[in-house]
N, C-alpha and C positions, 0 to 999 in steps of 0.2 A: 483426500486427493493426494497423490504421491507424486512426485516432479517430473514423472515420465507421461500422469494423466494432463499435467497442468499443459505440459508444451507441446499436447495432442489439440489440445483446445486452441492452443498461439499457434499452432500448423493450420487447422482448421480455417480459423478467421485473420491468416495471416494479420497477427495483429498480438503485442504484450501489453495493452496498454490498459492501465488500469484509472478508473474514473472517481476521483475523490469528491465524496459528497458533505465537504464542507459545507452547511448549508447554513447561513447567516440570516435569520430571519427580517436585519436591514434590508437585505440584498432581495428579497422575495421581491418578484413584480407585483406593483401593486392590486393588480386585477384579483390577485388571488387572496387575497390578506381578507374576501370575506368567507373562503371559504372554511369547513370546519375543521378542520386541521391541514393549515397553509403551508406548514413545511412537508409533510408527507407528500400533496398535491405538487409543488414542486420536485419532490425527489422521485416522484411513480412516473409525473411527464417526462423529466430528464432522463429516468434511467428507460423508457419505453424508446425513446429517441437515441439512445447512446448504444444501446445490449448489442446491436449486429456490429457495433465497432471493438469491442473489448472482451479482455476475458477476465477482469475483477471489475471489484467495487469498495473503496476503502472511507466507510466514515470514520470522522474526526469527530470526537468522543466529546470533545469537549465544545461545540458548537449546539451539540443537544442537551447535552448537565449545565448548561447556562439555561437553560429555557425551564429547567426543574424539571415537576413530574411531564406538563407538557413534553418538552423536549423528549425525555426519554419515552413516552409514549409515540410519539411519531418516530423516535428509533428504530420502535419495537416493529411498527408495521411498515416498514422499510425491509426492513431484513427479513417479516414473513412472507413480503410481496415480491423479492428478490426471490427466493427459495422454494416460491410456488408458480411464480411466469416464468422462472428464469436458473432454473437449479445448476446448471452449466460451469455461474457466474463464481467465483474464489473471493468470498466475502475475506475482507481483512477490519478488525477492529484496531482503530488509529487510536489505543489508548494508553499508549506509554507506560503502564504500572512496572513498578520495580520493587515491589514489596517479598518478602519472605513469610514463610511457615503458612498457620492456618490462613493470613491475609492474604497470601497469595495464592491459597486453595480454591479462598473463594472467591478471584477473580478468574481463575481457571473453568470454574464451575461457571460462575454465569456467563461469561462469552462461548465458553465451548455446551455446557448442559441446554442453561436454559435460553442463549439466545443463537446457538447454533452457527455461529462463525468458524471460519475455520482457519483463522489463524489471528495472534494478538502482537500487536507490537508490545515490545519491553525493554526496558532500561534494563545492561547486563553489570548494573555500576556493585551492587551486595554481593555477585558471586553467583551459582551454579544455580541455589537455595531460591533465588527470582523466578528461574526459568523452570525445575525441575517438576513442581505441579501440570504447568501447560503441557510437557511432555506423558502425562498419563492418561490421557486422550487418543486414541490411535485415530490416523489421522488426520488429527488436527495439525499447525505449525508455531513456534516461536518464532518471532519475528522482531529480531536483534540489534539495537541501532548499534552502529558503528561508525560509519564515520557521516557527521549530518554537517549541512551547508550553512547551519549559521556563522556570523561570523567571531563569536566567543566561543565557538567548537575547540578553538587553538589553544584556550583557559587548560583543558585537557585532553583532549582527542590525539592532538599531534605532539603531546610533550613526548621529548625522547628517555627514551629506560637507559637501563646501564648496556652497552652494547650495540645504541644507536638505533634498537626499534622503538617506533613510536608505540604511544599507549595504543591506539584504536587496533595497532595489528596486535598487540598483547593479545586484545580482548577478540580478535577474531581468531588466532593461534587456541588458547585454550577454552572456548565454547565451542570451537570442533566436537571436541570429544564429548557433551551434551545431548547432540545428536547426531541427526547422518542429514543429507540432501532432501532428505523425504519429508525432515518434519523442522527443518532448521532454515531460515532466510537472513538476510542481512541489510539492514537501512542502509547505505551508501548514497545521498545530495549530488545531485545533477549536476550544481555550480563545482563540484569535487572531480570533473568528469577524468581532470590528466591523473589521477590518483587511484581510478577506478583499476588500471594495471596492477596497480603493488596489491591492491584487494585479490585482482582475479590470481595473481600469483599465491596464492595464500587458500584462498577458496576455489580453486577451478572450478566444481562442481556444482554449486550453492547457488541457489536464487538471488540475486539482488531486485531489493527492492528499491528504486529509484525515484526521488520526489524530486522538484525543482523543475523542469519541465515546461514550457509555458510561461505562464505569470513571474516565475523567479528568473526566468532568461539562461535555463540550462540549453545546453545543445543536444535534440535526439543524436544525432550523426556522430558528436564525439562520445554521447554513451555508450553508444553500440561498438562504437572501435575500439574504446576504451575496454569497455564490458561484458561484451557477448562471447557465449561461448560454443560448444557446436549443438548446444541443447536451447539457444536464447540466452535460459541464465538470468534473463530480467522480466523484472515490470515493471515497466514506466506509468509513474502518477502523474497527472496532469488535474486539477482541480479548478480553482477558481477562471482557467484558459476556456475550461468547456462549459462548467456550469452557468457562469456566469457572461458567457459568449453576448449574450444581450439582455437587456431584463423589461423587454416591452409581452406582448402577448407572444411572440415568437419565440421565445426563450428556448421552449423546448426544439426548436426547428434550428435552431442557430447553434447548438449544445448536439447536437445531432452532426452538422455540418463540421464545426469542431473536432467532432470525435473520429468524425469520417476521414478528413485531411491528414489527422495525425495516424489512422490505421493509415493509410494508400502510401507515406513513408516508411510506415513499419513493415509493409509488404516489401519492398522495394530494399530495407536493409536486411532481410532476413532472407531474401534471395540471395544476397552478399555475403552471408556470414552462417550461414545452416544451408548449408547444401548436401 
C-alpha cells in the first residue's frame, strides 16, 4: 500500500484512525474467558464493530508473547481474519525490534513473509542496518519512533546536538534518506502534539503515526493542527479508549460506538485541513 492508496481509504471512510488491539487477557469480559480461544473472540468482535470506523489495526506484540504460544496463536488469527473480512484495513505490527544483520532479516521475514503486515514499528537507535531489511519488501512500511510521549523520552529524544537540534530531529533528518513516503512513517506521542510542527517542518510528506489519543489524554484537535497535512499525513491510535470502552457483554457495541465518535471528529477535521 503506498501513501497515496492509504489516504484513498481516510477519503473513503473519512476517518485516520487506527484501532490498537492491545488485548489484555485481564481485561477480557468475562463471558468469554470460556470460550476456546478468548482473546481472538474478543479481537474478531472488536474489530467486526470498529472496521466501518478506521482504516488500520495495530497490535501490540507484546500483550500476545506474554501469553506464549497461546498468545501468539490468537495473533496469528487476528491478522488472517483481518486480511480475509477486511483486506482494506493497514495492519501495523506494534513490535519495536531494533536489531541488525540476519536478526533483523528475520524479523522482516516474519511480520512481512509469514504474517503478512504491512508495516513494523522499529527502534532507529543502531542506524540504517535496523531498518534496511524491512525495506526489501515492496510494499511494506518501516515504522520509525521518533519522538514518543513517555515521559523519560527527554533521557534522549530531546537532548540537544551541537547546533541546537535536538536528537529525535537528528534521527528524523537522516532516516529520510532510508526511504521515500511510501514505505517510511514516523511514531510521534499525542501528549507531544505542540511539537508535532518541528516534526512536520522536517517531514512534510511522511505519515505520522500517532499514539496517545484517548486513555493518555492526547488531543485529536491539536494533532491535526499540529500535524496534518494536505494528504492527512496521520494515523491516530486510540487503543485501550475503544477496546476497552466497556467489558460487560456490550463490549463490542460500546468499542463500536467509541470508534464511531472519534471517525465523526475525524471527518469534521479533514474537512478542515484536506480540501
Amino acid at each position: 500500500m503506498t501513501s497515496q492508496q492509504l489516504f484513498r481509504e481516510i477519503r473513503a471512510k473519512e476517518s485516520f484512525l487506527c484501532v490498537g488491539l492491545d488485548t489484555d487477557m485481564k481485561k477480557v469480559p468475562r463471558h468469554l474467558l470460556s470460550e476456546e480461544d478468548p482473546v481472538f473472540a474478543f479481537n474478531k468482535a472488536v474489530i467486526d464493530a470498529t472496521a466501518p470506523y478506521c482504516v488500520s489495526y495495530k497490535p501490540n506484540l507484546a500483550f500476545y508473547e506474554a501469553a506464549g504460544l497461546k498468545g501468539w496463536n490468537a495473533l496469528v488469527k487476528t491478522v488472517r481474519y483481518l486480511r480475509e473480512r477486511y483486506p482494506e484495513q493497514f495492519l501495523i505490527a506494534d513490535a519495536k525490534r531494533g536489531d541488525i544483520g540476519n536478526t533483523s532479516q528475520m524479523y522482516a521475514r516474519v511480520f512481512f513473509q509469514e504474517m503478512d503486515f504491512d508495516a513494523v514499528t522499529l527502534s532507529p537507535y543502531m542506524g540504517s542496518d535496523t531498518a534496511e531489511p524491512f525495506y526489501a519488501y515492496p510494499g511494506k512500511w518501516a515504522v520509525l519512533l521518533a519522538l514518543t510521549s513517555n515521559p523519560s523520552a527527554q533521557d534522549f529524544e530531546t537532548l540537544s546536538l551541537a547546533g541546537g537540534e535536538m536528537l529525535y530531529e537528528r534521527v528524523l533528518r537522516t532516516s529520510m534518506s532510508w526511504g521515500t513516503e511510501d514505505n517510511t512513517m514516523y511514531v510521534v506521542g499525542a501528549t507531544r502534539a505542540e511539537q508535532l510542527s518541528r516534526v512536520r517542518a522536517i517531514v512534510p510528506d511522511h505519515f505520522l503515526l500517532v499514539p496517545g489519543v484517548g486513555a493518555q489524554g492526547g488531543s485529536l484537535a491539536e494533532v491535526a493542527r499540529h500535524g496534518m497535512n494536505d494528504r492527512c499525513g496521520l494515523l491516530v491510535n486510540s487503543s485501550r479508549g475503544i477496546i476497552y470502552a466497556s467489558d460487560g457483554r456490550d463490549f463490542a457495541e460500546a468499542a463500536g460506538a467509541a470508534a464511531r465518535q472519534l471517525q465523526g471528529e475525524m471527518a469534521g477535521l479533514l474537512a478542515d485541513y484536506c480540501k
